[in-house]
N, C-alpha and C positions, 0 to 999 in steps of 0.2 A: 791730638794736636793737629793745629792745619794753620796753612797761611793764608789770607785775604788782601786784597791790594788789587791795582795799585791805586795806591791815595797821593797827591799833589806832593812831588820830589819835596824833601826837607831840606835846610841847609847841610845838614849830616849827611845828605845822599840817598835816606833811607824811603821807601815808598810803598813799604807794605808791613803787615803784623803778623809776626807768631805769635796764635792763641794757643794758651796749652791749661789744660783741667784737667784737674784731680778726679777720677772716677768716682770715689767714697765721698769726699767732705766738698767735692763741686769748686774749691778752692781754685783761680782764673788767675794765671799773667798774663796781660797783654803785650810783648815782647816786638821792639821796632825793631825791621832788616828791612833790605831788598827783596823785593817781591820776586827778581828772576835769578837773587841769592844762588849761588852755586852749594853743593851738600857740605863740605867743608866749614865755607862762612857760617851757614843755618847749627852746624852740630857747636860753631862757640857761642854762638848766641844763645840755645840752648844751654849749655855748659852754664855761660854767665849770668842770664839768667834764672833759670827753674834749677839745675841742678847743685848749682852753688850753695842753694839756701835749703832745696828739697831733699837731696840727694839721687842717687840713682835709680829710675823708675822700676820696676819690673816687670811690666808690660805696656807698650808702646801702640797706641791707635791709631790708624794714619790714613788716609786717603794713599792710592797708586801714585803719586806723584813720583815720577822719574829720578828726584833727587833724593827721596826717601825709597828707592829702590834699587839706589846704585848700590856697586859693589864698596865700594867706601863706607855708606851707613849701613849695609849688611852687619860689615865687620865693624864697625864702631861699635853697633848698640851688642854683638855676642863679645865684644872688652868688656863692654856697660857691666854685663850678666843678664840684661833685659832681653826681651823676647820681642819682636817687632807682628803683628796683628792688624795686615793693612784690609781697607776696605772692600767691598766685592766693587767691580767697572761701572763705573757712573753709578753709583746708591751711595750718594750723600746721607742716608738714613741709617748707615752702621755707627757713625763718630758724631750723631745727633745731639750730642749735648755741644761740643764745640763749633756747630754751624750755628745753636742757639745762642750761643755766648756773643758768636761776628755780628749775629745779626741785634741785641742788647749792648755793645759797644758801638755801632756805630751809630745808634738811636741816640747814645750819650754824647757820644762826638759831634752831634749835630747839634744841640742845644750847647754846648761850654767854647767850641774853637770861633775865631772872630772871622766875620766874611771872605776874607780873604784866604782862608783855612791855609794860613800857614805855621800856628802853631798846633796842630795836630795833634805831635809827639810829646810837647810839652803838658799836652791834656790826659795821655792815656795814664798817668800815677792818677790822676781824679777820676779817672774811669774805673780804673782796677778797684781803688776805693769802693766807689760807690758800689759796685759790683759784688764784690766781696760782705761789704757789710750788710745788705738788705737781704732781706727774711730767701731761700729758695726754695721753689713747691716742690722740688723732690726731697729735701730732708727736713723739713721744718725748720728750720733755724739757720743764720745766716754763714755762709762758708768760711768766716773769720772766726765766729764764736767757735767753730765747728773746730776749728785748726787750731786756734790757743785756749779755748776754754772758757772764754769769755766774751762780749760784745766789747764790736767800735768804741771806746773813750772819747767823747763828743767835747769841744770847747766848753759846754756848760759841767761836765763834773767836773772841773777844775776849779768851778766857782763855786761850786754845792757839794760840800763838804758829804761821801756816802759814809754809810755806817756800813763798818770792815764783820760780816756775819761770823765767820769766825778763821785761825790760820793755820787748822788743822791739814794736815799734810793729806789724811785721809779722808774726811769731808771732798779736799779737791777732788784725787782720785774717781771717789765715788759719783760725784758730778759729771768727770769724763766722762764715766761711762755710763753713767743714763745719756749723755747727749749721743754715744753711738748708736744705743742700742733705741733710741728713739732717730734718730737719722735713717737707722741700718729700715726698719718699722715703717718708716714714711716714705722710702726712696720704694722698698718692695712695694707699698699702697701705688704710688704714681705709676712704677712699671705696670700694673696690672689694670690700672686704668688708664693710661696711653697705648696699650696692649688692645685693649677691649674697643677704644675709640677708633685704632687704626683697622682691625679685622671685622669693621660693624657691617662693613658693604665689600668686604671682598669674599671673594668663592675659594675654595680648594683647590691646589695647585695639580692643575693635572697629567703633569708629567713623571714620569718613570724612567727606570734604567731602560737602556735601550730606543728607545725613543727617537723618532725623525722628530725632527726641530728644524722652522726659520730662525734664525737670526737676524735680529735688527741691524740695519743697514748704518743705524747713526752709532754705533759701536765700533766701528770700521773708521781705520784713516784714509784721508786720501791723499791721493799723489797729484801732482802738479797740472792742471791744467785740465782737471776731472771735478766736476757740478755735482754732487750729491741732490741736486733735485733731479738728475736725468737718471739717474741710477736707481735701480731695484729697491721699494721700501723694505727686501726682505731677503737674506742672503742664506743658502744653503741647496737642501734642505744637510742635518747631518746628526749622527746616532748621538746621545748621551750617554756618558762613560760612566757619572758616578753621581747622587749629591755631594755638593760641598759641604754638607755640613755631617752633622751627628744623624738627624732624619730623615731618613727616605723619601723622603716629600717635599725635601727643598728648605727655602723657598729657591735656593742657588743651586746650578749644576753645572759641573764641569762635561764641555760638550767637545767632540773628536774634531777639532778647527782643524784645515790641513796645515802642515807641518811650516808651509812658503807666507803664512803669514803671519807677523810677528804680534799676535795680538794676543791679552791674557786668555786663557781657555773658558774661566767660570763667567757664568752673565747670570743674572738675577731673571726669576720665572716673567716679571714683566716686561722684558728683552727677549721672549720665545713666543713662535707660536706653532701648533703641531701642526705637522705633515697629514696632509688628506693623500694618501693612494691615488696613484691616477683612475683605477676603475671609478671611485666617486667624486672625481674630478669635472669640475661644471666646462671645462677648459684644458681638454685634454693633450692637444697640441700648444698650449705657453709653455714657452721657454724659461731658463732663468740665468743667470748669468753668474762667475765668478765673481767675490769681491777682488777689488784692486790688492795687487800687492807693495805697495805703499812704495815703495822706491824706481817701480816701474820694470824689474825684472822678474823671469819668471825661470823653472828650475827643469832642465832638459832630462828628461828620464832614456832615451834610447834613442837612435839612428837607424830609421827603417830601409831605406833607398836611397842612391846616389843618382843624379844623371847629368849630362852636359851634351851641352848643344853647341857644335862649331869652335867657334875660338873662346868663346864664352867660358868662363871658369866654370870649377864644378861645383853643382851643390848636392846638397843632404838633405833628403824629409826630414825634419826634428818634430819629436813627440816632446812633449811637456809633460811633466807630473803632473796629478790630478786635474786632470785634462782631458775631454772626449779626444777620439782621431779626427773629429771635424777642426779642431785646433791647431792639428801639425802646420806647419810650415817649410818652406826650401832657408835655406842659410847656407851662404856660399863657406869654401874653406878656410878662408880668409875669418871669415865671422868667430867660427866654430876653435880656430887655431887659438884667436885673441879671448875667447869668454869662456870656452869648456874643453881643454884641449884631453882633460882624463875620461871625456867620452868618445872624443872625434882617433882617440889613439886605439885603444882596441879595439875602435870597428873596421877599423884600419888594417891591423893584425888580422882580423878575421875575414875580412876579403880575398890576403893573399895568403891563406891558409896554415899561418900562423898559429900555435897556441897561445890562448887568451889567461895569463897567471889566473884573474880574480875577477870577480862583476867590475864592471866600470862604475867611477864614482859619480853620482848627479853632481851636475856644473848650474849655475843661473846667468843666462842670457837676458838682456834689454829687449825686451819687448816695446815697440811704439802701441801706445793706447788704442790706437786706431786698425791695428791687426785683434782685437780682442772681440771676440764674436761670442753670440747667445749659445746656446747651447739647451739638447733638449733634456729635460728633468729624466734620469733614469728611472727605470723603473725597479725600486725597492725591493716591491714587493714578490717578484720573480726572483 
């Protein structure tokens, strides 16, 4: 399932659609909410519609959307008994049937709503229709007949009297199930030629555990007042931990992101690219740079030195987590009191020769954008 929007505000308020499809029989609601709907609203709308008449899924497709990741649909869908199976970061091509479907409903919404497109909502029961009852290339036959057993009933056999074949109980059965096992038949044929169409011009993934990896830069949020065209097309370099999946070759792999930024870890192999060693480096003095940490602070790992000049307060070298020492900074006491005071306390202790209980805990300090410096690519391979 996924939502699409926004479409021109309704009298109802609504401006956007939960699509949601049946993996097996391809069967579509197109379901009107709020496009920036809270998780709440979206899980009645579900409720009212698909699960009311469906019942309850058992496994749930979804894009990363923040509101399909809260802790609220966490625990809704483990009430459901459903398993939730969200997509890997930015690859629209895992929930591939439901991006098909947005984009075959709004092809229908443009030929049935009148120029003014404000009955929209009134059009999507003619959508879902239409939708539903025409032939689909992954199961041969249309996601209606698919679901009751029969085709659309058209205004004309109501006028054309059919001859009833017969109302054997078993006959029907037996009909069900050639249409699955001719469904099940035709859906494995399309995967394996949508399969074969997508891998016609691609290469073998060539990354491994272990592995130095770029990261894509367009992966990464940014923070206020930060250009993503002045920034690095390429963020790291940093090891790979594991694939995401079952085989060692990807195509997804979960990579060691540092800890300070809140991004998902797995990126898809077309979001990578391998680390060259600086010995075979055409450029062996470029820099590379942290990516932003999205709120503009960053996470103070220790306090090297102290010094003060005249009446001048005192300050602190602060080192940063993952962070070269070209990074440090002075940060008066003052700074250090208000943003990290469970580091600025036992160095404190340990000055005037105090016992220090336990390691101090990392704090995060505001950094201004403009203290953020390049930094040179370490060397790996040593």
């Amino acid at each position: 399932m996924d939502i699409t929007g926004p479409f021109p505000k309704h009298k109802t308020g609504v401006d956007g659609i939960l699509t949601v499809v049946d993996r097996l029989t391809k069967f579509a609601m197109f379901l009107p909410c709020r496009d920036h709907a809270k998780a709440p609203e979206l899980a009645e709308v579900l409720y009212a519609g698909w699960i009311r008449t469906k019942g309850y899924p058992k496994e749930i497709v979804c894009d990363r959307d923040t509101r399909f990741m809260s802790d609220f649909w966490l625990a809704l869908i483990k009430r459901w008994g459903s398993s939730l199976k969200p997509s890997s970061t930015r690859h629209p091509q895992t929930d591939g049937q439901t991006e098909r479907a947005h984009q075959t409903a709004q092809v229908l919404l443009r030929t049935l709503i009148r120029p003014d497109q404000k009955d929209w909502v009134e059009r999507l029961s003619d959508v879902e229709l239409a939708y539903n009852s025409s032939i689909h290339p992954a199961i041969g036959i249309s996601p209606f007949e698919f679901e009751h057993g029969s085709p659309v009933t058209s205004p004309l056999d109501t006028i054309t009297p059919r001859t009833t074949k017969s109302d054997d109980h078993l006959l029907f059965l037996r009909r069900m199930q050639e249409l699955l096992v001719k469904a099940r038949d035709q859906m494995a044929k399309t995967q394996q030629r949508t399969s074969q169409q997508a891998n016609r011009q691609r290469l073998p993934c060539p990354f491994r555990v272990r592995d130095l990896v770029w990261v894509s830069a367009a992966e990464f949020s940014l923070e206020q007042d930060i250009s993503r065209k002045l920034l690095p097309k390429w963020m790291g370099p940093w090891p790979i931990i594991e694939p995401a999946g079952d085989a060692p070759e990807g195509p997804s792999f979960t990579i060691q992101v540092p800890s300070h930024l809140p991004v998902y870890p797995v990126f898809h192999c077309s979001k990578l690219a391998l680390y060259t060693p600086m010995e075979h480096d055409d450029f062996p003095g470029r820099c590379t740079q942290d990516p932003p940490s999205m709120d503009g602070f960053q996470e103070v790992s220790d306090i090297i030195s102290q010094r003060r000049y005249s009446n001048k307060p005192t300050e602190y070298l602060v080192h940063f987590a993952y962070c070269t020492h070209r990074a440090d900074r002075w940060l008066t006491r003052a700074e250090l009191q208000a943003t990290a005071p469970d580091v600025l306390a036992p160095y404190e202790r340990k000055m005037q020769g105090k016992p220090v209980s336990s390691a101090p805990r990392r704090a995060r300090v505001q950094v201004p954008p403009s203290d953020r410096r390049l930094r040179p690519r370490p060397d790996f391979a040593s």
